[in-house]
N, C-alpha and C positions, 0 to 999 in steps of 0.2 A: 498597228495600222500601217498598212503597206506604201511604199513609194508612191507608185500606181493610184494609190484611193486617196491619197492626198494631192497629189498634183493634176486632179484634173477632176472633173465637178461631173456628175451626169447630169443629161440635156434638159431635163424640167427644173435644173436651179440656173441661175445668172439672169432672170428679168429684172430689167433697168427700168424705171417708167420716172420722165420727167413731165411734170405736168406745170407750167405757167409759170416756170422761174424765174425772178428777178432778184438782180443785186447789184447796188451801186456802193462807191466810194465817194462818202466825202461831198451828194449828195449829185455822182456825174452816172448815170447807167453804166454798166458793163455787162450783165445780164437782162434782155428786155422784153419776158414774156418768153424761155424758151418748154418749147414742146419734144419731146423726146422721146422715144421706145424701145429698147434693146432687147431684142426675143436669145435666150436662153441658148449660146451656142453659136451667135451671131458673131464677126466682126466687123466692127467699124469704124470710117477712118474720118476721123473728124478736120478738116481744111479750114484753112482763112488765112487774112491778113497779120500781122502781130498787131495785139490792141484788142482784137475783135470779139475775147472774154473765152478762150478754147480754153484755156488752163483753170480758170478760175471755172467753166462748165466742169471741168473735171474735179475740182476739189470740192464742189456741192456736192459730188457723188459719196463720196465718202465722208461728209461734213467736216472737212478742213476748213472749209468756207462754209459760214451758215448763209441762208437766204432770206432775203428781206420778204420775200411772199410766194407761196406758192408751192412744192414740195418734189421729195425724190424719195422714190423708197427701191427698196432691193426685192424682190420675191413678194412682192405686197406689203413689206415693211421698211417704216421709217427707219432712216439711221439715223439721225441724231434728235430725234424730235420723238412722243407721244400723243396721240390727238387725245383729246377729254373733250367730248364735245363735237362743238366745229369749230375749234382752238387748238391749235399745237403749240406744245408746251416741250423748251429746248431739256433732254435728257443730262445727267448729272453726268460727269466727266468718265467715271468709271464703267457708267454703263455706254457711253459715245464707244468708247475704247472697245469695249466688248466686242460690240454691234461692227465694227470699224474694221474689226480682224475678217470679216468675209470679202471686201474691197481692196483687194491690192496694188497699192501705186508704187509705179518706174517716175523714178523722178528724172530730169534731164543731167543734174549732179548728179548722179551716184547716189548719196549721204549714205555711204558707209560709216562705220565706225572707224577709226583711222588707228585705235587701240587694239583691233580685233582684227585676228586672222579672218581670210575668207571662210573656213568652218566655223569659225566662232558666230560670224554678222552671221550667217545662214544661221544657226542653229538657238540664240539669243530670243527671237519672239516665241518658239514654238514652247520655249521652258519657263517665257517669263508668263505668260498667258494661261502656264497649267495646261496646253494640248497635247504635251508630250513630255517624258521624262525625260535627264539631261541624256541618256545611253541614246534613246530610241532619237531624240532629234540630233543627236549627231548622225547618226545612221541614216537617216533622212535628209542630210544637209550633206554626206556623199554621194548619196542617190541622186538628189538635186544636181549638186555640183558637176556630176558626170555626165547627164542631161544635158547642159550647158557647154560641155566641152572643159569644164574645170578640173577635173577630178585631180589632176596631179599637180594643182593650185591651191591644195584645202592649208597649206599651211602656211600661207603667202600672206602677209599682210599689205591692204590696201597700195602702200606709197611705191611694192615690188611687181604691181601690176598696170598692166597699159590701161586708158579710159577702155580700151572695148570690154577688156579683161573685168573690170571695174564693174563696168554696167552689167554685163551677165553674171557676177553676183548677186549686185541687185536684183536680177531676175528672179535667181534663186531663192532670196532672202523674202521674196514677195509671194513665190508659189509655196512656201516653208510652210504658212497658215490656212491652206487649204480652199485661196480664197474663192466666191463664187464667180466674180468679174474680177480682171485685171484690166489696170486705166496705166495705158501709159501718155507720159507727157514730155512731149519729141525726145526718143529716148535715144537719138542719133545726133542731136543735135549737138551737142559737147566735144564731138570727139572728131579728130583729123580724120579724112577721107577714105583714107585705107583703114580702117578698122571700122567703117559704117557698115561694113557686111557681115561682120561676122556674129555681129550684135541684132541685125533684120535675119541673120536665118536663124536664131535661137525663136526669134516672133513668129515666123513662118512655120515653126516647130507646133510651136504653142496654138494657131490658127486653124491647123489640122488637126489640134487631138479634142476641138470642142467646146475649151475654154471661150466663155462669152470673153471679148477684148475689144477696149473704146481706146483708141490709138489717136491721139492728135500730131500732127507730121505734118512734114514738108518734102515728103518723099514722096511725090508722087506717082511714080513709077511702082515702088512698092506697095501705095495704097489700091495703085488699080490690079495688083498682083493679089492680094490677101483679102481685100475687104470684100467683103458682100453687099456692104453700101456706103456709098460716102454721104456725107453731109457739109456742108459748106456754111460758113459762118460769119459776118459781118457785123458789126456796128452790135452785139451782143442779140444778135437775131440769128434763124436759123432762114435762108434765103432758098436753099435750095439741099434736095436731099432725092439719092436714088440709086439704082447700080453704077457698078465704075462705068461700064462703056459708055452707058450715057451721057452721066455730067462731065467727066472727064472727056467725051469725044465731043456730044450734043449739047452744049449744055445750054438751058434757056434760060434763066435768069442772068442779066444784062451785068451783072456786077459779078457775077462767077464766070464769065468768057471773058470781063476785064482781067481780074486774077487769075488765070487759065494764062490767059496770053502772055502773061509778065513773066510767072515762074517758068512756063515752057518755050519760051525762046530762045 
C-alpha cells in the first residue's frame, strides 16, 4: 500500500453527520442539541469561546466522549455504538478501537510517546492495528515524515524536538492509519509564536489534498484561509454556521459579532 493511498481518502469517504448531540458533566450541559454535517472532502473550522464544548464536540466524533443522547456516525456508521432496534447499544472496547482508527485526532499536547523516536510514534499504530507490517510501516512513517518537513527527524526522540516539530509528528502519527476525517483540537495552541506556522502549513497541505478536516481554533485568520465553512459555537450550541467571508465579515448572530469583536481587536 502506497504513501499516497494511505494518506489521503477519495472524496465519497469522510461524511461526518451529527444529528441532536447532547452531553453534560456532573448533570451541567456542555453539549446541547448539536446538529452537524461534514460532506466528504470538506474543511471546517470550528470557533467559540473556551467552555463552549468545541473539544468535547470533537471527541464525540471519535467516541472519546460518549453521548448522553443523540448520535455521530462516519460514512453512515456509528463509531462507538450499534443500533438493535431504536436503542444504541455502546460497542465493546475492541471494537470502539477498531472503528476509531478511521478518525484521526491532533491533540493540542502532542501525546507523543516520549520513549519513541519520531519514526517509531509514526510507525507504532499502523503495526499495532495489523494495517501494516513493521518493514512497510516504517516506510510509510518516512513517507509521512517527509510530507511534513520531518524526514531528517525520523531518529529524534520527542524531548530533541521543538513543539512545532512535536506537533507535525503528531500529524504524521495521525495520517499513519489512513484516517477518513482528521479532527484537530487547537493544534497551535501550545506552541510559542513563531512555530505557529509551520505547523498551519503542514494543515494547509492536508486542506488541499481532500482530506475531510474539523479544525477547532482560534486562528482566525487561518480559518477564513482553509475552511470552506465555519461554524460557531456557544453555551454547547451551534449559533451560527456558513462561509468564511460571511460569518467572519457579516456575521448575524449577535453573540458571534460579540466574539468576532473581542478576538479581532
Amino acid at each position: 500500500m502506497s504513501i499516497a493511498t494511505l494518506a489521503a481518502q477519495p472524496a465519497t469517504q469522510g461524511l461526518v453527520e451529527i444529528h441532536n448531540v447532547h452531553k453534560s458533566y456532573g448533570g451541567v450541559p456542555v453539549l446541547a442539541g448539536i446538529d452537524l454535517t461534514v460532506q466528504p472532502g470538506e474543511v471546517v473550522a470550528i470557533l467559540g469561546p473556551s467552555g463552549s464544548g468545541k473539544s468535547t464536540l470533537l471527541r464525540t466524533i471519535n467516541h472519546l466522549e460518549s453521548v448522553d443522547r443523540g448520535s455521530v456516525t462516519l460514512d453512515g456508521r456509528l463509531i462507538g455504538y450499534e443500533r438493535r432496534g431504536d436503542r444504541l447499544y455502546e460497542l465493546r472496547e475492541r471494537e470502539i478501537l477498531k472503528r476509531r482508527t478511521q478518525v484521526g485526532l491532533v491533540f493540542q499536547n502532542f501525546n507523543l510517546f516520549p520513549h519513541l523516536t519520531a519514526l517509531e510514534n509514526v510507525t507504532e499504530a499502523p503495526v499495532a492495528t495489523g494495517l501494516l507490517d513493521k518493514d512497510a510501516a516504517r516506510e510509510l512513517a518516512r513517507g509521512l515524515l517527509d510530507r511534513v518537513g520531518l524526514g531528517d527527524r525520523a531518529d529524534h526522540y520527542p524531548r530533541q524536538l521543538s513543539g512545532g516539530q512535536q506537533q507535525r509528528v503528531a500529524i504524521a502519527r495521525a495520517l499513519a492509519l489512513s484516517p477518513r476525517v482528521l479532527l484537530f483540537d487547537e493544534p497551535t495552541s501550545a506552541l510559542d509564536p513563531e512555530l505557529v506556522g509551520e505547523v498551519l502549513d503542514v494543515i494547509r497541505d492536508l486542506a488541499r489534498s481532500g482530506t475531510t478536516l474539523i479544525i477547532v481554533t482560534h486562528e482566525i485568520g487561518f480559518a477564513r484561509e482553509v475552511a470552506d465553512r465555519i461554524v460557531f459555537v456557544d453555551a454547547g450550541r451551534i449559533l451560527e454556521e456558513g462561509p468564511p467571508d460571511r460569518v467572519l465579515v457579516t456575521p448575524e448572530h449577535p453573540r458571534t459579532r460579540e466574539f468576532l469583536a473581542k478576538v479581532l481587536a
